[in-house]
Residue frames relative to the residue before (quaternion, step in Angstrom):
aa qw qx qy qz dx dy dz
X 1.0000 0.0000 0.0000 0.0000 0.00 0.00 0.00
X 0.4119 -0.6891 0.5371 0.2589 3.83 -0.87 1.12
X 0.4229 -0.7300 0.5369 0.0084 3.23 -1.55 1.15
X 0.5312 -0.4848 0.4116 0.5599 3.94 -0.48 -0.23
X 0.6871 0.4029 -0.3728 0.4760 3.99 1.05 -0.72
X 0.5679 0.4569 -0.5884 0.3499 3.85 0.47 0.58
X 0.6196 0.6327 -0.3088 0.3471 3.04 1.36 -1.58
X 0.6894 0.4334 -0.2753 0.5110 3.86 0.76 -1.50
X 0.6179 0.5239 -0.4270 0.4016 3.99 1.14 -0.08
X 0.6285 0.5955 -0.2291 0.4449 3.21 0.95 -1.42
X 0.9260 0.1021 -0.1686 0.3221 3.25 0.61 -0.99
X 0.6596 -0.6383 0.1875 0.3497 3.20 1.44 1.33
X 0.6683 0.4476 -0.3262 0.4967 3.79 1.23 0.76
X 0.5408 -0.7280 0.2499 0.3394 3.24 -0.94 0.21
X 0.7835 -0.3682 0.1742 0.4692 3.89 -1.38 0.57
X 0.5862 0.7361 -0.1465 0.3049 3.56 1.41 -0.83
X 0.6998 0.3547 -0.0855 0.6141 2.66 1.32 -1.47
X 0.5844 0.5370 -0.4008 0.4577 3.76 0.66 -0.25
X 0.6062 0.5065 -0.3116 0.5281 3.44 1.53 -0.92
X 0.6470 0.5997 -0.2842 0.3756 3.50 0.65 -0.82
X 0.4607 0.7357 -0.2890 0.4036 3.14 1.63 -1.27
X 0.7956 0.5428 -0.0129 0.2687 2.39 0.21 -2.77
X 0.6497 0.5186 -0.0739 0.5508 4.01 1.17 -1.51
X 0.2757 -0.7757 0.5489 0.1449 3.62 0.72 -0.99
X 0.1041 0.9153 -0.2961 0.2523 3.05 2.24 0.17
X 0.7672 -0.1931 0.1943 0.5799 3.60 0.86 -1.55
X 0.7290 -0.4023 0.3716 0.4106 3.57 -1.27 0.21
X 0.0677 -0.7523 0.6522 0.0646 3.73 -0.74 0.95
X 0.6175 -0.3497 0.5842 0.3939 3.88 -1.53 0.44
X 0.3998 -0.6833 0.5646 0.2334 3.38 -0.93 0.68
X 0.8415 0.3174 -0.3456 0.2678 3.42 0.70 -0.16
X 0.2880 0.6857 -0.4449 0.4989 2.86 2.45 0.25
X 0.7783 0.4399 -0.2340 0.3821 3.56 0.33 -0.99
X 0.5307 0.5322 -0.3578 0.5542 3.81 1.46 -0.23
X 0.5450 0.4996 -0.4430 0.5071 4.20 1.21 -0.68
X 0.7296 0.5156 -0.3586 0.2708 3.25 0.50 -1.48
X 0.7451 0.5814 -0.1404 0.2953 3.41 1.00 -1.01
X 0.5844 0.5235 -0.1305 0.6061 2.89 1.83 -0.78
X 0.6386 0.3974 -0.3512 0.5576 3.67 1.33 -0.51
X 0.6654 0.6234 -0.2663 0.3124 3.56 0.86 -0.17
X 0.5964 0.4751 -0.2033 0.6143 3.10 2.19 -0.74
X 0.5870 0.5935 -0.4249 0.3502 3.29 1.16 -0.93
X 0.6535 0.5667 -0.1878 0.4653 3.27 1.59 -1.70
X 0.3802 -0.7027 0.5138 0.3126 3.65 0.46 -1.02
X 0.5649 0.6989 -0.3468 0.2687 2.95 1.25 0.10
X 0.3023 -0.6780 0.6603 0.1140 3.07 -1.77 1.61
X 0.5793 -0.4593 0.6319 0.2328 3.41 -1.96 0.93
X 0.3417 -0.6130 0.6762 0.2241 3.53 -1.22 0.74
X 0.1997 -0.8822 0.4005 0.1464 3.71 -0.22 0.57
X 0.2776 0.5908 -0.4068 0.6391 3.34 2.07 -0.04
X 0.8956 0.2280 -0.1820 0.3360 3.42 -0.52 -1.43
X 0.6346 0.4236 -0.4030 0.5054 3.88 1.19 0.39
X 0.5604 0.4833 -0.4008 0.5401 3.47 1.17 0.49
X 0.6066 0.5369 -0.4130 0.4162 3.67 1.28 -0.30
X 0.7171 0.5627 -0.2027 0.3577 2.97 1.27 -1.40
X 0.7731 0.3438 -0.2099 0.4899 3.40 1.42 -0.45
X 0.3460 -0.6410 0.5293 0.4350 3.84 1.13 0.15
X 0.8020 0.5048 -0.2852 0.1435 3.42 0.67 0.51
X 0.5737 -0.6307 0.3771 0.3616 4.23 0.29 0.55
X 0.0629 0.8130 -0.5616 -0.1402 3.32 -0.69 0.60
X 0.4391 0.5295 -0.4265 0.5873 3.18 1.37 1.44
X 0.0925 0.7176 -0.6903 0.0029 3.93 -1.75 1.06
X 0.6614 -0.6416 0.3685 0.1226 2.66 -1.59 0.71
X 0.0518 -0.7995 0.5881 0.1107 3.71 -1.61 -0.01
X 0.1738 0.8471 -0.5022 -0.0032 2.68 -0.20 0.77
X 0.3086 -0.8333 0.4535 0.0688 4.14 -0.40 1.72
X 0.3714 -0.7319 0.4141 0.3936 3.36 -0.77 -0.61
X 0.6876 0.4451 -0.2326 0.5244 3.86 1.78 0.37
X 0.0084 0.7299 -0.5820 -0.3584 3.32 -0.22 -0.47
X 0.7293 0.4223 -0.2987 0.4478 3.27 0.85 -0.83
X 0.0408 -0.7953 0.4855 -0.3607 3.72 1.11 1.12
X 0.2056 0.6083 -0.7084 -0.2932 3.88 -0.82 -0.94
X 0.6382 0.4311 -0.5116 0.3809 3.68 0.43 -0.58
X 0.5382 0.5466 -0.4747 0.4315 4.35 1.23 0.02
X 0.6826 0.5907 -0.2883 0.3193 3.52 1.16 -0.82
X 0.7443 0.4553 -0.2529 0.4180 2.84 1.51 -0.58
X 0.4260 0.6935 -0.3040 0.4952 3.03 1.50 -0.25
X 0.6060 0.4434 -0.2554 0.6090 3.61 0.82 -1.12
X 0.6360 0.4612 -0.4462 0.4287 3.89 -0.07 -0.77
X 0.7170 0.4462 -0.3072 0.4387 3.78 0.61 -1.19
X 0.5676 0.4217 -0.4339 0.5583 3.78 0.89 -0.67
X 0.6250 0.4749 -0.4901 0.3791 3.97 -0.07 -1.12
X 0.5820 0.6335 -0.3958 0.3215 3.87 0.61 -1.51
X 0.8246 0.4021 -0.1118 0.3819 3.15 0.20 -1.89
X 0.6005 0.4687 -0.3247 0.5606 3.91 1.38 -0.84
X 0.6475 0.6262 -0.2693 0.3406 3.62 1.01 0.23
X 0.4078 0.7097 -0.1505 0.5544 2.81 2.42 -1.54
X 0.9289 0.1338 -0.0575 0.3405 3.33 0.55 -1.34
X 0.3788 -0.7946 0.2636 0.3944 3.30 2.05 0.91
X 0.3971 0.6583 -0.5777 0.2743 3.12 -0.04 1.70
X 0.3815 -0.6324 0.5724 0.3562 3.85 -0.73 0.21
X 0.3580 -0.6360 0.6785 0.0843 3.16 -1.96 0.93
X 0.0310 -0.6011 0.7983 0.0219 4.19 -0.87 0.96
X 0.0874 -0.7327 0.6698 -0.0822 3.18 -1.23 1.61
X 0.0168 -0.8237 0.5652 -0.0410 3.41 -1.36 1.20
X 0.3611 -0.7366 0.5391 0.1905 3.39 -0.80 0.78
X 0.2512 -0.7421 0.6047 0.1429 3.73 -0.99 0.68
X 0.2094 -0.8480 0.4693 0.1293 3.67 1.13 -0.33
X 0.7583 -0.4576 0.2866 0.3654 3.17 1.31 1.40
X 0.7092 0.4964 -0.1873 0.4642 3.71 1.59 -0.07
X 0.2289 -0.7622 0.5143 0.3197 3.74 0.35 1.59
X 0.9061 0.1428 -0.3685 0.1513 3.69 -0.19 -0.09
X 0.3716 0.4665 -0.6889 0.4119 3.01 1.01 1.66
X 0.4650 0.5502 -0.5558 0.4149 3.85 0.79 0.04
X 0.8308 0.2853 -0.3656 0.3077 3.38 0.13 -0.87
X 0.3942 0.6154 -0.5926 0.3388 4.03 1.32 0.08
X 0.6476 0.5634 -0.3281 0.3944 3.46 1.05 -2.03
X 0.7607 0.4579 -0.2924 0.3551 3.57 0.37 -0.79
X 0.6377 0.4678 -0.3509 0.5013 3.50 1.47 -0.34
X 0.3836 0.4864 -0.5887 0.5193 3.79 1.33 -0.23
X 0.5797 0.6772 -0.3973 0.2182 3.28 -0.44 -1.31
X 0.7815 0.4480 0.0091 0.4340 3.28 0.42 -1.63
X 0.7889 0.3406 -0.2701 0.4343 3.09 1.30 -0.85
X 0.3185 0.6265 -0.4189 0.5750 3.41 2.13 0.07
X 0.1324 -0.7329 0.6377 0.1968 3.67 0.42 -0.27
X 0.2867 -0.6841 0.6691 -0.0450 3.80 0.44 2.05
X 0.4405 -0.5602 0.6413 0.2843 2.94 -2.01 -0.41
X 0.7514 0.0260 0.1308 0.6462 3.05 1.15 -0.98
X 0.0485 -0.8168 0.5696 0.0778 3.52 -1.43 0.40
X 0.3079 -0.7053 0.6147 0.1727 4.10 -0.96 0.68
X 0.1065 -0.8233 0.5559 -0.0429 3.31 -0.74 0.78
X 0.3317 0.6086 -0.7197 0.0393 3.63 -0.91 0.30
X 0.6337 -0.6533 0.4070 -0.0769 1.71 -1.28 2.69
X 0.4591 -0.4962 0.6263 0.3882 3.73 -1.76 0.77
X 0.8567 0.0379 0.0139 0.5142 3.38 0.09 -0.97
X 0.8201 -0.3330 0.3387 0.3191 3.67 -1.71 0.15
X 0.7766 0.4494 -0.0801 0.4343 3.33 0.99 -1.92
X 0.1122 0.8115 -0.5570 -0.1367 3.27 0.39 0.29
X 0.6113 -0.5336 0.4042 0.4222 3.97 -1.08 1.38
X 0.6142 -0.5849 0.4485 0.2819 3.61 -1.58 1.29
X 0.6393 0.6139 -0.2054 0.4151 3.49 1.10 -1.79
X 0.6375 0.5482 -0.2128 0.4978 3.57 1.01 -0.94
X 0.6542 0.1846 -0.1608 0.7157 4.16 0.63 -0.77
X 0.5622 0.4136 -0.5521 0.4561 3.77 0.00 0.76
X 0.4836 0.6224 -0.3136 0.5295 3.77 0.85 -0.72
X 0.8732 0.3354 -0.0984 0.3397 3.17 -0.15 -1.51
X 0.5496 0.5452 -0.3913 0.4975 3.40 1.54 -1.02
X 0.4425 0.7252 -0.3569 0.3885 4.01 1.10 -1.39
X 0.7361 0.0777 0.0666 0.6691 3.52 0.01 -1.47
X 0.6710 -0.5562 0.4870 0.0566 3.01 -0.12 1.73
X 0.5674 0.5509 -0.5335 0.2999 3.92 0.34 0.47
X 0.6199 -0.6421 0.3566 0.2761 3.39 -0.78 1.88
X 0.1097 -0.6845 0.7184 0.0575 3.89 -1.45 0.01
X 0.1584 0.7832 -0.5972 0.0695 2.84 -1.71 1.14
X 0.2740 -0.8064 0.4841 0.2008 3.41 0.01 1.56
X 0.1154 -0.6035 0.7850 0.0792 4.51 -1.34 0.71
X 0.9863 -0.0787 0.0106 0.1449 2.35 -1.89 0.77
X 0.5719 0.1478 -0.3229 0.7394 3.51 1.76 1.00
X 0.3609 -0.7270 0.5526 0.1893 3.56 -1.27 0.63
X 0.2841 -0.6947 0.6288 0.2032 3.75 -1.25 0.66
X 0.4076 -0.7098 0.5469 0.1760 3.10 -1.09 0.85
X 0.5455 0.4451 -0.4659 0.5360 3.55 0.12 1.72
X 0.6720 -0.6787 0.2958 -0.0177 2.79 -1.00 1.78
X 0.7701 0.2740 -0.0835 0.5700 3.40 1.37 -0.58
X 0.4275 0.5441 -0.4858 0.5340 3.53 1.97 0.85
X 0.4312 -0.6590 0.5916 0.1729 4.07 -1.15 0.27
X 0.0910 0.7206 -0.6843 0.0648 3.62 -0.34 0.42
X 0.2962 -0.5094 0.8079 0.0101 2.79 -2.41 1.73
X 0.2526 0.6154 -0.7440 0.0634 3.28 -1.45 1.08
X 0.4897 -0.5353 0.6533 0.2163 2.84 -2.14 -0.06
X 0.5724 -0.6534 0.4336 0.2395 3.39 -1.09 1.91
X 0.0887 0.8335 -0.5438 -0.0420 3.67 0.28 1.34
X 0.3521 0.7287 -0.4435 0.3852 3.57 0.96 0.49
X 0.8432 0.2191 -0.1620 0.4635 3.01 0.84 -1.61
X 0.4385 0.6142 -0.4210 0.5032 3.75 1.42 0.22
X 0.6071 0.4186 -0.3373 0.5852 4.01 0.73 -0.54
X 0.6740 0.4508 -0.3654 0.4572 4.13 0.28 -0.94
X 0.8572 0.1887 -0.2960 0.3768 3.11 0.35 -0.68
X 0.3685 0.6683 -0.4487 0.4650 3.93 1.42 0.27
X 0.6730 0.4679 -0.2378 0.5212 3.42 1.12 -1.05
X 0.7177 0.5746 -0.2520 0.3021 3.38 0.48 -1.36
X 0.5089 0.6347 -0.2451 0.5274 3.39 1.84 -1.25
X 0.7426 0.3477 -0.3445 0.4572 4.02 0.72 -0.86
X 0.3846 0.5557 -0.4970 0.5444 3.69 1.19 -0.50
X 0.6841 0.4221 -0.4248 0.4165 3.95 -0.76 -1.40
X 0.7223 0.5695 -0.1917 0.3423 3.52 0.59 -1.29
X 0.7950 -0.4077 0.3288 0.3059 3.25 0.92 -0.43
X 0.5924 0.6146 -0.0813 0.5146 2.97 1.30 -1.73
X 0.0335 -0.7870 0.6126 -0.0649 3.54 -0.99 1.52
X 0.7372 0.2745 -0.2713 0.5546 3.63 0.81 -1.33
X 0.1403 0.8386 -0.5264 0.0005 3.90 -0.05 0.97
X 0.4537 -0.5566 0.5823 0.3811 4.00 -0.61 1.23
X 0.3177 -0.5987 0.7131 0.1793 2.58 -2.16 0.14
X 0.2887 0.8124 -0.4883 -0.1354 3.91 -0.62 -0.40
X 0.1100 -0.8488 0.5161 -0.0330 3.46 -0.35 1.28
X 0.4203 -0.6522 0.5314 0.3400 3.43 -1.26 0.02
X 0.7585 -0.4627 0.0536 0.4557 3.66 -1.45 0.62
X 0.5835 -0.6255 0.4306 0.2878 3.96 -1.06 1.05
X 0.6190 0.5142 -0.3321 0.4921 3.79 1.05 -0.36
X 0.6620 0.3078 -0.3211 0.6033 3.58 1.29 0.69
X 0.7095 -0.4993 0.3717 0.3303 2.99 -1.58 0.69
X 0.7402 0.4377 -0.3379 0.3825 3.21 0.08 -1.14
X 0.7221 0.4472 -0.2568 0.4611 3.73 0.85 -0.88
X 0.6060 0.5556 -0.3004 0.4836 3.60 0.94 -0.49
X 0.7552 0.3673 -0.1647 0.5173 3.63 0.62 -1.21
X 0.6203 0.5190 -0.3157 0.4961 3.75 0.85 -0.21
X 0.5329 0.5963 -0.3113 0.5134 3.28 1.38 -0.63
X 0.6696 0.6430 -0.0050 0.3717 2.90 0.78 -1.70
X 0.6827 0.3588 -0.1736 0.6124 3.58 1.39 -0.88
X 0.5715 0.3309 -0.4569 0.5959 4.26 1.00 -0.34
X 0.6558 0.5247 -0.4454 0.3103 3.91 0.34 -0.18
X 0.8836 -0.0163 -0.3064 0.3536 3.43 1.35 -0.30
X 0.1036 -0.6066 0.6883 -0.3841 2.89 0.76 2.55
X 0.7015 0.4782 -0.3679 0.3793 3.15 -0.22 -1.54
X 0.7880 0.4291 -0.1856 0.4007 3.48 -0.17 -1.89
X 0.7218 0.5407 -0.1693 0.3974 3.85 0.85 -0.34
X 0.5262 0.2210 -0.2268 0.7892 3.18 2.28 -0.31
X 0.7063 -0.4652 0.4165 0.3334 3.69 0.14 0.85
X 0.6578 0.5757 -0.3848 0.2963 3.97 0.26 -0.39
X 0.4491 -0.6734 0.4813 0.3364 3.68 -0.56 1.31
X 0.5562 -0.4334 0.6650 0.2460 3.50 -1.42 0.37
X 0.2232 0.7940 -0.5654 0.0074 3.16 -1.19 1.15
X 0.6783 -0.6324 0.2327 0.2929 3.18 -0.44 2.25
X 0.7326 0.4285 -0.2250 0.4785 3.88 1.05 -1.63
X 0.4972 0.5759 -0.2791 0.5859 3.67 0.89 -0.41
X 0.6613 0.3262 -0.4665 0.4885 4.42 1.03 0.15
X 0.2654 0.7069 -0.6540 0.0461 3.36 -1.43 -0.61
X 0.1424 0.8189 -0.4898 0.2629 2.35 -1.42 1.80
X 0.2235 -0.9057 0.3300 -0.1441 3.01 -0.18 1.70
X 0.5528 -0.5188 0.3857 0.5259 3.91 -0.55 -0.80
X 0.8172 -0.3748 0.3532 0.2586 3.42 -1.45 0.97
X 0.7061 0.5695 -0.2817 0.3127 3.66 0.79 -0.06
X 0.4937 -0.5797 0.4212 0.4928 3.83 -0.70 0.25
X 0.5590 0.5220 -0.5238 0.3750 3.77 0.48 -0.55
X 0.4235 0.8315 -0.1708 0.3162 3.62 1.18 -0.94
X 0.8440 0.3323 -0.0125 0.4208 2.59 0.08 -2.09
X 0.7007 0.4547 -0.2539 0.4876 3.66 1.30 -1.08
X 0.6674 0.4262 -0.4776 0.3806 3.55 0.74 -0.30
X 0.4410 0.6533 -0.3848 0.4803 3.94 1.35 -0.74
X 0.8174 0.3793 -0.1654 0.4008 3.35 0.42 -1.24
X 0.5176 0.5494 -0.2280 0.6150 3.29 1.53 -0.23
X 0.6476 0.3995 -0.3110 0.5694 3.86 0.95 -0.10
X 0.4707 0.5667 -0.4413 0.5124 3.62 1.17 -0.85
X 0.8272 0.4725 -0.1935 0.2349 3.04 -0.43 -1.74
X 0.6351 0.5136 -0.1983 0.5417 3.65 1.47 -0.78
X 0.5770 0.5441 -0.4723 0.3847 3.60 1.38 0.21
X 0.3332 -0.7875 0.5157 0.0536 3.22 -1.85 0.39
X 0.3453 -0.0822 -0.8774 0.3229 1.86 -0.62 2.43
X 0.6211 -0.5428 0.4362 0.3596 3.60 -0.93 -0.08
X 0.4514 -0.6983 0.4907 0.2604 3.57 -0.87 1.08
X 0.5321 -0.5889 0.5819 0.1775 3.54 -1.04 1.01
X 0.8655 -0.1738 0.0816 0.4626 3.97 0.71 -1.05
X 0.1544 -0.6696 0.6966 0.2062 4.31 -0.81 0.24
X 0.1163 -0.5805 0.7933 0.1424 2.79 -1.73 1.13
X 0.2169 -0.7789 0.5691 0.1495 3.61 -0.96 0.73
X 0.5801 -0.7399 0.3215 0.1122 3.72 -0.75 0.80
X 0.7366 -0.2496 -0.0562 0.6261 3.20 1.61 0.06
X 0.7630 -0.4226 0.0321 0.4880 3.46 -1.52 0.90
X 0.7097 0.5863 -0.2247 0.3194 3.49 0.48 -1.44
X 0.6267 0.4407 -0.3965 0.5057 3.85 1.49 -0.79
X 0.5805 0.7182 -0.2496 0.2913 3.39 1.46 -0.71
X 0.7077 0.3304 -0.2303 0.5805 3.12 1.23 -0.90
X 0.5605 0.4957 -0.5523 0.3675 3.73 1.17 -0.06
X 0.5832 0.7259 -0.2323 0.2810 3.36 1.27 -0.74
X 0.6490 0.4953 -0.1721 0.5513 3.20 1.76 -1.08
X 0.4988 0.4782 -0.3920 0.6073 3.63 1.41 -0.20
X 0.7964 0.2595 -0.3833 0.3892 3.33 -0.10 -0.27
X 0.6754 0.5023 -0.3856 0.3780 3.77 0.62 0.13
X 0.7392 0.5391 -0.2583 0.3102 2.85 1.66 -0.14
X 0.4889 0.5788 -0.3543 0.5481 2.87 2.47 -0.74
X 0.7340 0.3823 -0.4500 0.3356 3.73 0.64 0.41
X 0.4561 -0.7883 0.2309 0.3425 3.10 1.53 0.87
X 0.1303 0.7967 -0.5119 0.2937 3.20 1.42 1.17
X 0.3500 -0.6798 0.6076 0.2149 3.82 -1.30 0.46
X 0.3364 -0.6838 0.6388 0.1060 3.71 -1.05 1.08
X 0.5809 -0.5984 -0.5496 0.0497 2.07 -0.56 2.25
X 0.3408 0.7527 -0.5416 0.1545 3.44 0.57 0.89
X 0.6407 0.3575 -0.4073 0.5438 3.51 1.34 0.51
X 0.7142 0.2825 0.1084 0.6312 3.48 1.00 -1.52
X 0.3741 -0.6314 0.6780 -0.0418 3.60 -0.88 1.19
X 0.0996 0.6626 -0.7191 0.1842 4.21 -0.83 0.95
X 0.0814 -0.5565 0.8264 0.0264 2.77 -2.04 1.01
X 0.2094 -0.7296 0.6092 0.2298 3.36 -1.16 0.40
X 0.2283 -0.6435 0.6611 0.3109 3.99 -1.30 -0.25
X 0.7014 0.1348 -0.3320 0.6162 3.81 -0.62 1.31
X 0.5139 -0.4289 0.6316 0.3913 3.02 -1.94 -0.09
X 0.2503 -0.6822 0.6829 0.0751 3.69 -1.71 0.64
X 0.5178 -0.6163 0.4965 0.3249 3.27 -1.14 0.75
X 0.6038 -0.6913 0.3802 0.1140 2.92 -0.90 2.01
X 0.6784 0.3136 -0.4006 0.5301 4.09 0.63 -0.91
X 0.6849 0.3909 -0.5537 0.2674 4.07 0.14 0.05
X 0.5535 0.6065 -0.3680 0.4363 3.50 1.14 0.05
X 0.3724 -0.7950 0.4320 0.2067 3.50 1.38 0.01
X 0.8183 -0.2772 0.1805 0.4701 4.18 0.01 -1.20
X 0.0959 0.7877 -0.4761 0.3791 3.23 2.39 0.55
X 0.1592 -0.6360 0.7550 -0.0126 3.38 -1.41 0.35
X 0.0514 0.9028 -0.4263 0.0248 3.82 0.58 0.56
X 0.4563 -0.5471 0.6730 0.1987 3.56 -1.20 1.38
X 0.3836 0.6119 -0.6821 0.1148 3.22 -1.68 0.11
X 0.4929 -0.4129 0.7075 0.2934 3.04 -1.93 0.35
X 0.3676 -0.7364 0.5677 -0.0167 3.05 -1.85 1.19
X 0.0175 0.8171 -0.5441 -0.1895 3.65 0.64 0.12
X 0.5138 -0.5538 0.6126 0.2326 3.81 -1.43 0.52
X 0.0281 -0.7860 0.6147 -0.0590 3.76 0.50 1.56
X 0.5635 0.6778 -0.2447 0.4040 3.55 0.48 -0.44
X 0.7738 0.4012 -0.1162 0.4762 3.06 0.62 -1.64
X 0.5587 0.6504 -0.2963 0.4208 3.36 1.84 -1.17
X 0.7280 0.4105 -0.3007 0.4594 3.49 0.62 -1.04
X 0.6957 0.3747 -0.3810 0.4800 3.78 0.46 -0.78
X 0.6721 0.4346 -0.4249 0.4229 3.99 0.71 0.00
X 0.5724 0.5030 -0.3178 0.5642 3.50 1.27 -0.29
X 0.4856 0.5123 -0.4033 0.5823 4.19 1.26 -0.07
X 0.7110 0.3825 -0.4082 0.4261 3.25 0.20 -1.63
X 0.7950 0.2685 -0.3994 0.3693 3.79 -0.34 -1.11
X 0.6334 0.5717 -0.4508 0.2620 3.59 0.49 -0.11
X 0.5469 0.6780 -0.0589 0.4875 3.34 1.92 -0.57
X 0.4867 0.6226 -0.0796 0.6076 3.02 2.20 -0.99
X 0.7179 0.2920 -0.2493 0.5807 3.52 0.91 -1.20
X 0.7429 0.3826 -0.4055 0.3705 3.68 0.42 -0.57
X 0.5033 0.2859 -0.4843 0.6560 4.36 0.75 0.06
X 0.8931 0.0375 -0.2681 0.3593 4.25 -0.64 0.28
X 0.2100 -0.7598 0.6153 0.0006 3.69 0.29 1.56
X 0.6621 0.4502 -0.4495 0.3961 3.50 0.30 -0.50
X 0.7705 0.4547 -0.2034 0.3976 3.58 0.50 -0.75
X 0.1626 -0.7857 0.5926 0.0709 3.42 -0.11 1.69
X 0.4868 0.6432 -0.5749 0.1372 4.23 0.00 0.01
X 0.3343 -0.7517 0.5547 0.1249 3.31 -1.11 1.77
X 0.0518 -0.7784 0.6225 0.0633 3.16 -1.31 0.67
X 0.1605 -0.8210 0.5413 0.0853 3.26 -1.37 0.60
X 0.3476 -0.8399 0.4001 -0.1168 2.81 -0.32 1.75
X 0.1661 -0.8888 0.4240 -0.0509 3.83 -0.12 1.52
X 0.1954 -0.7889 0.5738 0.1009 3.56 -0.32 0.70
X 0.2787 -0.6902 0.6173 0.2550 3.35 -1.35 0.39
X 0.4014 -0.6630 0.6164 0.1391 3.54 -1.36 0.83
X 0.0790 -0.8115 0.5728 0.0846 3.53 -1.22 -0.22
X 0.5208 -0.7112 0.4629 0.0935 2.95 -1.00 1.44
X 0.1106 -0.8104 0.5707 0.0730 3.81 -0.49 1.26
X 0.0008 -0.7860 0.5596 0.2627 3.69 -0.60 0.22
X 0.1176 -0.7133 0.6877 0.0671 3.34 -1.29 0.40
X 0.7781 -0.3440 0.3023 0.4299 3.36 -1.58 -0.57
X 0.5730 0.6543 -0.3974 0.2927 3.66 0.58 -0.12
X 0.7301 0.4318 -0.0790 0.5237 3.17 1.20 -0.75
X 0.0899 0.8419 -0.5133 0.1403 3.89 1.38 0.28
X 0.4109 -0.4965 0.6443 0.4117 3.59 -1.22 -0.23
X 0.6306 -0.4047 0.6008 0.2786 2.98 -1.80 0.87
X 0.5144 -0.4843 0.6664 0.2383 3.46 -2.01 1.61
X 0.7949 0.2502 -0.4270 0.3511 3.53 -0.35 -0.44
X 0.5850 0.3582 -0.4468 0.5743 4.19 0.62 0.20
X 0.6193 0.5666 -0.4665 0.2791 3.16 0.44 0.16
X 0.7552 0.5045 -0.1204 0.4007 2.87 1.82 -1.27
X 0.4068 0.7467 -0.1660 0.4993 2.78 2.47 -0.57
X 0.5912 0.4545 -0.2855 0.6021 3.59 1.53 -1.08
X 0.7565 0.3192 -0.3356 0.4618 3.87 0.16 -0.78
X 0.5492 -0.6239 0.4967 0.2498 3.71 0.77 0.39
X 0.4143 0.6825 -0.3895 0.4593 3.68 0.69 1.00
């Protein structure tokens, strides 16, 4: 079986640089690092990964740790982190917090005591505990907040620009027609629920339409959620005209409730959704919605997290914004009467 001294023989450099290779440790010559690789396949040779984690005090394994599993816009998110933690032959330990800060903080003490290299987080809440990122800064094990931000200055956050994905999700039912539009969001002490809010608020204020307080609701991230919100909408007086729900899961709680009132989508009731939703519970829905770039989120939340672990010395945070995109479909039609209003009938 080939060793690091066949490889660093074979391919005409020294034990160092094969090690350097091997760790990601420092910058290699690109074609020093093309011998090494090529002397390594030639050889067959595997890295003991115990014994290159002794030698460096350092894991060649990070963490995740989401808040769904049963999520798809989490799955995809996880594929993009797996992709990139692959790029750079590391393993991925993945945990789910299920929306509970003190299973986050058990998942986050495994973590730590695995002594990861790094870890991706999207956070239960904003604050994440001082005592908790003091630990981790200590033993030097990297952080990166997706698609929810920590409040701490020296953490990086990937998100998706959910301001301008709600303004213009909203802005699309205005054009349409649509005035008395629901809101339903997820809990305001997170990003995602705070800034989505935040984007139908200036729709509203940007086509001229007061803000009306009974016309919000907001709740937790779940379908049980989404249908009872949408089930308070729907029981106001006057009657709402359209719901934009806030992500896939309020969406589909949302579509259960419009349907147990044997309402038509959208020839009674107008819907936008935020994510895509699994198409067979929507039955013959056609569904609007903002798309967020889950994928792209997780492998850009690898790359900078990957960034801090090959340059520890360099602490500069960055926040990093994706753009969403705004699908229309049949849910969201113009209103029959502007319609008829356009043909001058």
């Amino acid at each position: 079986m080939a060793n690091i001294q066949d490889v660093a023989k074979l391919a005409g450099v020294s034990i160092s640089t094969v090690s350097r290779v091997l760790n990601g440790t420092a910058k290699v010559n690109g074609e020093l690092r093309q011998r090494v690789e090529e002397a390594m396949e030639t050889l067959a040779y595997q890295p003991n990964p115990a014994a290159r984690s002794l030698r460096t005090n350092r894991s060649r394994i990070i963490g995740l740790l989401i808040p769904d599993f049963q999520n798809p816009f989490f799955m995809k998110l996880i594929q993009g982190v797996e992709d990139e933690a692959h790029l750079h032959d590391y393993s991925l330990l993945l945990y789910n917090s299920n929306e509970d800060i003190k299973r986050e903080q058990r998942n986050l003490q495994v973590l730590y005591n695995e002594r990861v290299a790094g870890a991706i987080i999207v956070p239960t809440k904003e604050q994440m505990g001082t005592a908790t990122l003091k630990k981790f800064r200590e033993r030097d094990i990297a952080l990166v907040a997706v698609d929810r931000r920590i409040t701490d200055n020296s953490i990086d956050a990937v998100l998706v620009d959910n301001i301008r994905g709600s303004r213009e999700a909203v802005g699309h039912l205005i054009a349409n027609g649509y005035r008395r539009i629901g809101v339903i969001t997820g809990p305001t002490n997170l990003t995602t629920g705070r800034e989505r809010l935040e984007g139908y608020q200036q729709a509203l204020q940007e086509a001229g339409i007061s803000l009306d307080a009974e016309l919000v609701r907001s709740g937790p991230f779940t379908f049980e959620s989404g249908q009872k919100l949408a089930e308070e909408l729907l029981n106001l007086n006057p009657v709402i005209e359209a719901i934009f729900a806030c992500n896939n899961v309020l969406t589909l709680g949302a579509v259960d409730a419009v349907q147990n009132r044997n309402l038509r989508i959208p020839d009674d009731m107008a819907l936008v959704g935020f994510d895509d939703v699994g198409w067979a519970a929507l039955g013959s829905i056609s569904l609007s919605t903002v798309i967020q770039p889950a994928y792209e989120l997780g492998k850009t939340a690898a790359q900078r997290l990957f960034h801090h672990l090959q340059n520890p010395g360099i602490q500069t945070r960055q926040e990093i914004i994706l753009a969403p995109s705004l699908v229309i479909r049949g849910s969201s039609q113009p209103r029959n009467d502007l319609i008829l209003k356009r043909a001058g009938t």
